[in-house]
C-alpha positions in Angstrom: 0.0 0.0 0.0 2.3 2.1 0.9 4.5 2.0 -2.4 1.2 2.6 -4.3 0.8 5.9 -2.3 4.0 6.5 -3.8 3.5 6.1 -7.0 0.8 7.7 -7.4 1.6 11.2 -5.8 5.7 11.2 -6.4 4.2 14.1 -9.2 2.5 16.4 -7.0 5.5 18.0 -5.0 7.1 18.2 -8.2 4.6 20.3 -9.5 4.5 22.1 -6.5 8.2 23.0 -6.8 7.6 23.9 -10.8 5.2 26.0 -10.0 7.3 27.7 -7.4 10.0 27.8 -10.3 8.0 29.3 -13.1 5.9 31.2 -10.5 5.4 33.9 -13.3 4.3 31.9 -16.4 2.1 30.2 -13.7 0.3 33.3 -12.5 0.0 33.8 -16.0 -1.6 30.5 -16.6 -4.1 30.8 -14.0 -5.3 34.5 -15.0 -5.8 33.4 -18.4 -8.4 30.9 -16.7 -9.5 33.7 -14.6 -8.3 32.0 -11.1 -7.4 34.7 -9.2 -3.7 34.7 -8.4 -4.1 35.2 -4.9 -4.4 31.5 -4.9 -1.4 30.2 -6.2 0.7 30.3 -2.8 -2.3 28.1 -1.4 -2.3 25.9 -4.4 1.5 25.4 -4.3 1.0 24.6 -0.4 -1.8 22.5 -1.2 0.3 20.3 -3.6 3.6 20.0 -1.8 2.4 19.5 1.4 -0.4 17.3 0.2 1.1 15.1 -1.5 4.3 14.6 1.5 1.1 14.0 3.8 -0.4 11.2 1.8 3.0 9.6 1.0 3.5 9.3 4.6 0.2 7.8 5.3 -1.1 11.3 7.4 -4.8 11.8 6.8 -4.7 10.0 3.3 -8.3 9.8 2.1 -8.8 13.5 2.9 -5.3 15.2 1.1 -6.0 13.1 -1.5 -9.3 13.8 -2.1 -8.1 18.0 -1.8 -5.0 17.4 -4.5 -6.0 15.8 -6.9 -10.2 16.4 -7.6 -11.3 19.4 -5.6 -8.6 21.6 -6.2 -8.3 21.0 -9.2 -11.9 20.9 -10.2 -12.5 24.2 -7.9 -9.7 26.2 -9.5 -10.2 25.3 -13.3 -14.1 24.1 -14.0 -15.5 27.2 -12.3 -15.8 30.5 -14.0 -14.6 33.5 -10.9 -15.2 36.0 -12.9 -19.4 35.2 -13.4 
């Protein structure tokens, strides 16, 4: 089980960290969605520390659920600006 968990988010604090790097073409990104960049600290938080959480078995069902559906579902599949 546990080397499944790791499988499967190895990609999220990776991301996290590549957003952190490209911080700019990020921002970018997400206003051209129109998700307000306010949110990107929270998203980069959301992703690192996540993803670390379920890999070491801390409140799995819950980060996981947060990573990888609601966030991302939340942030890019609702209009802000309606």
């Amino acid at each position: 089980m546990e080397l499944e968990r790791l499988e499967v988010f190895r990609g999220a604090p990776l991301s996290g960290f590549n957003k952190i790097g490209g911080f700019a073409g990020t921002l970018a990104y997400m206003a051209s969605m129109g998700v307000p960049g306010m949110l990107l600290p929270q998203v980069i938080v959301l992703e690192i520390g996540g993803a670390l959480a379920v890999m070491l078995g801390w409140h799995t069902r819950w980060f996981a659920l947060a990573v990888r559906s609601v966030a991302a579902a939340l942030l890019f599949h609702f209009n802000f600006e309606d």
